[in-house]
N, C-alpha and C positions, 0 to 999 in steps of 0.2 A: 299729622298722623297721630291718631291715640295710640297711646303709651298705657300699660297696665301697671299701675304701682304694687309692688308685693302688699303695702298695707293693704290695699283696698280690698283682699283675700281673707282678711281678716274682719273688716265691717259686710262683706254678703259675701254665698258663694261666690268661688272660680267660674263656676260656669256660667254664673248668670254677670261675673265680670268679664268674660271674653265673647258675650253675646253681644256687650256693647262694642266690641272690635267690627260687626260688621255690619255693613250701612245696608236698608230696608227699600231701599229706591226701586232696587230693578225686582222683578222674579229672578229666584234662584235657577240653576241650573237645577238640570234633575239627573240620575243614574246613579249604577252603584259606585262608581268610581269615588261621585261626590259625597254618596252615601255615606261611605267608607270614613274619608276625610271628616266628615261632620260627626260621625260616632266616636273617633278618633279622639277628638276636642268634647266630646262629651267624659270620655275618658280621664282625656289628663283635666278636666278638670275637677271631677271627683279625688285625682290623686292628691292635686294640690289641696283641695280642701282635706285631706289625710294629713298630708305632711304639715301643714300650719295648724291642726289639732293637736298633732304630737309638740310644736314649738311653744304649744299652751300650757305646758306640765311646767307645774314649780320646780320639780326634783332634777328638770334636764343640764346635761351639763355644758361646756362650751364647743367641747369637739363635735357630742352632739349635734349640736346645734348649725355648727358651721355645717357638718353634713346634711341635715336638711335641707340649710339655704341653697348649698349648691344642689341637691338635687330639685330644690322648689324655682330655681333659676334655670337648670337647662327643661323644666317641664314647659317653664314660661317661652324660652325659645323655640321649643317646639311647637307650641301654641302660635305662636307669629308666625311658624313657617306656616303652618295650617293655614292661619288668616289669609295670609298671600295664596298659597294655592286656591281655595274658596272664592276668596274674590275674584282670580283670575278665571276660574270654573264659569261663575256667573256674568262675568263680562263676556266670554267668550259664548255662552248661549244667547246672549242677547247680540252678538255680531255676527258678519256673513265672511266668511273664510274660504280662499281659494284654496282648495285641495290638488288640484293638477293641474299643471300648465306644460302644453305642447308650445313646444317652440318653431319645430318644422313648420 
């Protein structure tokens, strides 16, 4: 599984580092649903790139600090749940699924 390292937020965007969380193989899914999810991660990853601009400043202090990281950590979990949803979007368009089964 790739693993996104906080450095690496810091040598290129966030977003173009959680672009590499998702593999190019199949066609995506399409709809708003999945729309949704993918604006979403467009999102936090503008935030991150925020939050590791602010942990750029000479002047910050430590408490500061820790609060960024915790908030630049649960961004990144959210980001991975994203992943997973996404991924599962696009498997599941490219698979055939029983919707109803009679049993009579």
């Amino acid at each position: 599984m790739t693993m996104l390292r906080t450095a690496e937020t810091v040598m290129r965007p966030a977003s173009a580092a959680l672009d590499t969380w998702f593999a190019e193989d199949r066609a995506p899914a399409s709809g708003p649903h999945r729309e949704a999810l993918a604006a979403e991660r467009l999102t936090i990853g503008a935030a991150i790139n925020r939050l590791v601009a602010r942990m750029d400043d000479d002047d910050i202090d430590a408490d500061l600090l820790d609060d960024l990281t915790e908030d630049v950590a649960g961004l990144l979990g959210r980001a991975e749940e994203l992943r997973l949803a996404l991924a599962l979007a696009d498997r599941a368009a490219g698979d055939t699924w029983l919707v109803a089964v009679d049993l009579d």
